[in-house]
C-alpha positions as CSV (number, residue, x, y, z in Angstrom):
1,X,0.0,0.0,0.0
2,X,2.8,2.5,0.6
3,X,4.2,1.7,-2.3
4,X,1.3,3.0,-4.2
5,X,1.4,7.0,-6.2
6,X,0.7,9.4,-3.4
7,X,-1.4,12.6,-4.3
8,X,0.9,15.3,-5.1
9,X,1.2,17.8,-2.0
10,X,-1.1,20.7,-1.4
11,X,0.2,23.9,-2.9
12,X,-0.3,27.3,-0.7
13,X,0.2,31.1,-1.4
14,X,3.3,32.8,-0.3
15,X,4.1,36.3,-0.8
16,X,8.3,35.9,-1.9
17,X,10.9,38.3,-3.0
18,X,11.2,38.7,-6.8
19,X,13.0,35.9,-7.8
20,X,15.2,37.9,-10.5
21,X,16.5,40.2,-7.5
22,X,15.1,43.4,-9.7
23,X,11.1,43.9,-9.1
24,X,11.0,45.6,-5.6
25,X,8.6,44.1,-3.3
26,X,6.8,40.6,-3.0
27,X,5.5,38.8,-5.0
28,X,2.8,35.9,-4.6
29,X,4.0,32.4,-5.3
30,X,2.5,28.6,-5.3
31,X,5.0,26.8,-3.1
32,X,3.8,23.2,-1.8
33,X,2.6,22.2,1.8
34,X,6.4,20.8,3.5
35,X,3.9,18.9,5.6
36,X,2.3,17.0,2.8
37,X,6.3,15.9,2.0
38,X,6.9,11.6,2.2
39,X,9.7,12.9,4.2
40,X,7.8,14.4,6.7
41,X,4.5,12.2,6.7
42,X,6.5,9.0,6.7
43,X,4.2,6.2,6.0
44,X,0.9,6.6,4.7
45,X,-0.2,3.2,6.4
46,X,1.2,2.3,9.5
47,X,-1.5,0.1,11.3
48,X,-3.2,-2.5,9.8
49,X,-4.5,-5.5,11.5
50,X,-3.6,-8.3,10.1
51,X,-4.3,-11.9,11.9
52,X,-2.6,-15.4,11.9
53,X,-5.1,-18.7,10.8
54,X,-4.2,-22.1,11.8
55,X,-0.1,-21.7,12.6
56,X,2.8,-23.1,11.0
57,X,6.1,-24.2,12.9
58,X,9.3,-23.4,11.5
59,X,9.9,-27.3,10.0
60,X,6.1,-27.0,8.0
61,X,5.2,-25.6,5.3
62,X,2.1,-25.2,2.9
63,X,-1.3,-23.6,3.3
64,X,-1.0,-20.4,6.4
65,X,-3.9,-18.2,6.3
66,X,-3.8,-14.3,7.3
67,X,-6.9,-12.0,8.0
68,X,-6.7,-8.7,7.1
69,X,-8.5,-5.7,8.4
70,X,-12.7,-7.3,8.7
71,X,-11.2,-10.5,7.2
72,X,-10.0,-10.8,11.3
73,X,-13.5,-11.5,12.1
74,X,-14.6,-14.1,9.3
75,X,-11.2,-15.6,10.5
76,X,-12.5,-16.1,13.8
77,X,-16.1,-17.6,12.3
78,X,-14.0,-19.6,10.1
79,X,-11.7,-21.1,13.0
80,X,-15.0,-21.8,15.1
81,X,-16.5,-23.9,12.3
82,X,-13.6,-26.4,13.1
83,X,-13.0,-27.6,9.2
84,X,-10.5,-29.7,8.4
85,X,-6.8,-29.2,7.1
86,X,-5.2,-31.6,5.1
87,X,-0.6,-32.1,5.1
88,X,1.1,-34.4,3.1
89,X,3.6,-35.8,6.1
90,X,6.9,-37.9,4.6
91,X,8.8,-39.8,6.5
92,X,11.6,-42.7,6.5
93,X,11.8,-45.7,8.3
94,X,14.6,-47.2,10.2
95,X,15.5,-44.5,12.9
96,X,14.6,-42.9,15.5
97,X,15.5,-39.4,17.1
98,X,14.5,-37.2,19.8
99,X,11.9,-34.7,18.3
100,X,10.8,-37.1,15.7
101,X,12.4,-35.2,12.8
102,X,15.0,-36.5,10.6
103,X,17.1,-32.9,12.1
104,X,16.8,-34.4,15.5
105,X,19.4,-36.2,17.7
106,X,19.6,-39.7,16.8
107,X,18.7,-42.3,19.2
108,X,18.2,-45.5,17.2
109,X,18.6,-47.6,14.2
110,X,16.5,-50.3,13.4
111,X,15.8,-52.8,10.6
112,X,13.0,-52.0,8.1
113,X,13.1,-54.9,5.4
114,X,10.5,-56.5,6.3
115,X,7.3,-53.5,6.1
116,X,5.2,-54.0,3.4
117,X,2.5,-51.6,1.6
118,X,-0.2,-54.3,3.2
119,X,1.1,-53.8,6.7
120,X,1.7,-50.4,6.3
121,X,-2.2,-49.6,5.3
122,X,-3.5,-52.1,7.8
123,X,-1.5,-49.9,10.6
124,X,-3.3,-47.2,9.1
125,X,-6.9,-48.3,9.3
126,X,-6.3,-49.0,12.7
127,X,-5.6,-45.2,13.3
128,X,-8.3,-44.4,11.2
129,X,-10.7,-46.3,13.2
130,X,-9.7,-45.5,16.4
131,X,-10.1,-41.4,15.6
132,X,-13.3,-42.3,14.2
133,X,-14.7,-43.3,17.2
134,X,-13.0,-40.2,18.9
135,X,-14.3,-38.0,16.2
136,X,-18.1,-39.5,17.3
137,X,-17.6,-39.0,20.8
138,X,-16.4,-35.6,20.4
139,X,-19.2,-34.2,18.0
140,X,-21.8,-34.5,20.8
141,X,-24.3,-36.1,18.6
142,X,-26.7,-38.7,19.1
143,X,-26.0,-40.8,16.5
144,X,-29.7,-42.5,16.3
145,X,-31.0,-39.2,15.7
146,X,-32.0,-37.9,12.4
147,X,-30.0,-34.6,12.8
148,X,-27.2,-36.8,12.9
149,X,-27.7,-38.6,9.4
150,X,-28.5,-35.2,8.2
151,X,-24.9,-33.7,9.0
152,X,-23.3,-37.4,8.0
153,X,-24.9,-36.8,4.4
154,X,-23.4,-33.7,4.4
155,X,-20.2,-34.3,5.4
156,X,-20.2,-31.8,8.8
157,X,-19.9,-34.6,11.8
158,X,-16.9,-32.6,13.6
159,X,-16.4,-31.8,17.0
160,X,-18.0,-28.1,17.4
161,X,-15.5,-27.5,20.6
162,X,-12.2,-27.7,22.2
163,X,-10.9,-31.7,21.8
164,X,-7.9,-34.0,21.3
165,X,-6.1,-33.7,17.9
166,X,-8.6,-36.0,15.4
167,X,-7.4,-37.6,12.3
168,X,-10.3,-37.8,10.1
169,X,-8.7,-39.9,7.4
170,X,-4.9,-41.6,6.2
171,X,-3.5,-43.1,3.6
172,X,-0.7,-43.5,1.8
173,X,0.2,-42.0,-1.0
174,X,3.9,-43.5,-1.8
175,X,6.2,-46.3,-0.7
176,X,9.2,-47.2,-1.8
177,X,11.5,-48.3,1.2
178,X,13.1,-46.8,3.6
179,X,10.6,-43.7,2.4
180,X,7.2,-42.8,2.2
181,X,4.4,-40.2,2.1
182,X,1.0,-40.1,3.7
183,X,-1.6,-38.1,3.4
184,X,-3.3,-37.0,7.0
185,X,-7.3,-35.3,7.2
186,X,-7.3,-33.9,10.6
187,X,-8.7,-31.6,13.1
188,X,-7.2,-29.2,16.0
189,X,-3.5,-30.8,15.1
190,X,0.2,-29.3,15.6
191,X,2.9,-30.4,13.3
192,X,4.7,-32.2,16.2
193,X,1.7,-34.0,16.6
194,X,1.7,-35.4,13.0
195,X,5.6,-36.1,13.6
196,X,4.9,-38.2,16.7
197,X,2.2,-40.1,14.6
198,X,5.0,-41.2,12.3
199,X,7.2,-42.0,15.0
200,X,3.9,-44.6,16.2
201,X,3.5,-45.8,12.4
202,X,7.3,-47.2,12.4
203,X,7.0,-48.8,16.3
204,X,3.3,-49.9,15.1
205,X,5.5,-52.1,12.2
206,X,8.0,-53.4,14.5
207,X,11.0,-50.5,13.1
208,X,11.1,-46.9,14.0
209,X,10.5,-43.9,11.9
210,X,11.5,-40.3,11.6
211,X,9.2,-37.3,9.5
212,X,11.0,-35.7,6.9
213,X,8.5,-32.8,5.5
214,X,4.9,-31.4,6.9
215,X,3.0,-30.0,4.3
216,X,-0.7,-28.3,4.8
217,X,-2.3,-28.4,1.1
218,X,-5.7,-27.6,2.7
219,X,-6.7,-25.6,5.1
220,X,-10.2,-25.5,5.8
221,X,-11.5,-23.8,2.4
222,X,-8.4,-22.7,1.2
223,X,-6.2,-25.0,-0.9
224,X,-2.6,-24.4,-2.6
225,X,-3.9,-22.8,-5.3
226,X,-5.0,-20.0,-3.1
227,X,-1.8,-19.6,-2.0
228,X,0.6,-16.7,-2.6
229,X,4.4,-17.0,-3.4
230,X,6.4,-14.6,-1.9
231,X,7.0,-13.3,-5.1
232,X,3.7,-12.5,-5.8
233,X,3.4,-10.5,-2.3
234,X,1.8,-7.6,-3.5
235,X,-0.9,-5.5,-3.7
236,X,-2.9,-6.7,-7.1
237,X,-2.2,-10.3,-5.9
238,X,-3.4,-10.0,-2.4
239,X,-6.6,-8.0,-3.4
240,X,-7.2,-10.7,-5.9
241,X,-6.5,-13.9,-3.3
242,X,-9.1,-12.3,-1.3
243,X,-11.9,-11.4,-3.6
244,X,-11.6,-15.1,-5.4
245,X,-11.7,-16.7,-1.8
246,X,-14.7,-14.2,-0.4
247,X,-17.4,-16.1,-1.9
248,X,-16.4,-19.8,-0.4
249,X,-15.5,-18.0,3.3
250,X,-19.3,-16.6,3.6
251,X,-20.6,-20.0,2.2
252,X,-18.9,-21.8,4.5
253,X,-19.4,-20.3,7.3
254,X,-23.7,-19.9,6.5
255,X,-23.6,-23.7,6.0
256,X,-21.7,-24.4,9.5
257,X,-22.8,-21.7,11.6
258,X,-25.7,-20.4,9.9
């Protein structure tokens, strides 16, 4: 925004000598407003109220969304309709280290020969299942009812509070020993929680594992190709980001929240 034209500075009458040193007396002259100057204004915009989605750590990357100006508020609807983010999570099997990261201290080497595709996606029904039933439990819905088979049909069973990290759905998307790649559905997460859930995965098949990469590629309603680069961090591409995504925000939040 400050890097925007600025309206030329207000011009005011002064009464000055003759310029040429000859005319006697003064004479009246358009000189600009010194106070209108860049160099005394400074910064057209200096507060703007800009807030922070669903947070990154410093090892992730992907999908981070920023409210800006009344956009704070439909961030804060947004955030209380609880949707779900998606993260591509890669890992590789056959160590172990103290954050769960492959930058961590190591603390173990183990063999991994012997994990197959078929054990790998039967450990991950298992976690599947399990969050299902803690997705159920959390959502505060009577399950018999037909309000329940109602929200099933349209896809809004989630937990409408404060709960436990939920994975919603797992699979993987690539193996080819030691490495692989999943991809994780879940609700009210951290990034060191999908790290741990790697480091379960390889002691789940009898190894150990460590996560290489945390990706969001969906956050909520906003996917990578809403995303900016940072070399498109500027004003026509902001403005644009935001108009494109207005119209799914307000649908989104009239279906959820009404």
């Amino acid at each position: 925004l400050n890097a925007l034209p600025r309206r030329p500075p207000r011009q005011r009458v002064r009464f000055l000598p003759s310029p040429d040193g000859v005319t006697a007396g003064l004479v009246p002259t358009m000189v600009p407003v010194l106070a209108d100057h860049p160099l005394v204004q400074g910064p057209r915009f200096r507060h703007l109220k800009i807030g922070a989605g669903h947070r990154l750590d410093v090892k992730a990357s992907g999908v981070f969304v920023l409210g800006v100006g009344h956009g704070n508020k439909l961030l804060t609807h947004l955030y209380n309709c609880h949707l779900t983010k998606v993260y591509t999570v890669g890992g590789v099997f056959g160590k172990a280290t103290e954050d769960f990261s492959d930058t961590g201290k190591l603390v173990e080497k183990t063999t991994f020969d012997h994990i197959t595709r078929e054990k790998l996606e039967r450990i991950l029904a298992v976690i599947q299942g399990t969050n299902h039933k803690a997705l159920l439990m959390h959502s505060n819905i009577d399950m018999k009812t037909q309000e329940a088979y109602e929200l099933a049909v349209k896809g809004l069973i989630r937990p409408m509070g404060k709960s436990p990290p939920i994975i919603t759905a797992i699979r993987c998307l690539h193996l080819a020993l030691p490495e692989f790649l999943l991809e994780i559905h879940c609700l009210h997460e951290t990034q060191q929680y999908l790290r741990k859930i790697v480091h379960e995965i390889g002691l789940e098949l009898k190894s150990s594992a460590v996560c290489t990469q945390v990706r969001r590629i969906r956050d909520g309603v906003f996917t990578l190709e809403d995303a900016l680069l940072r070399t498109q961090w500027d004003l026509q591409s902001i403005q644009k980001a935001i108009q494109d995504c207005q119209p799914k925000v307000q649908m989104e939040i009239e279906k959820t929240l009404g």
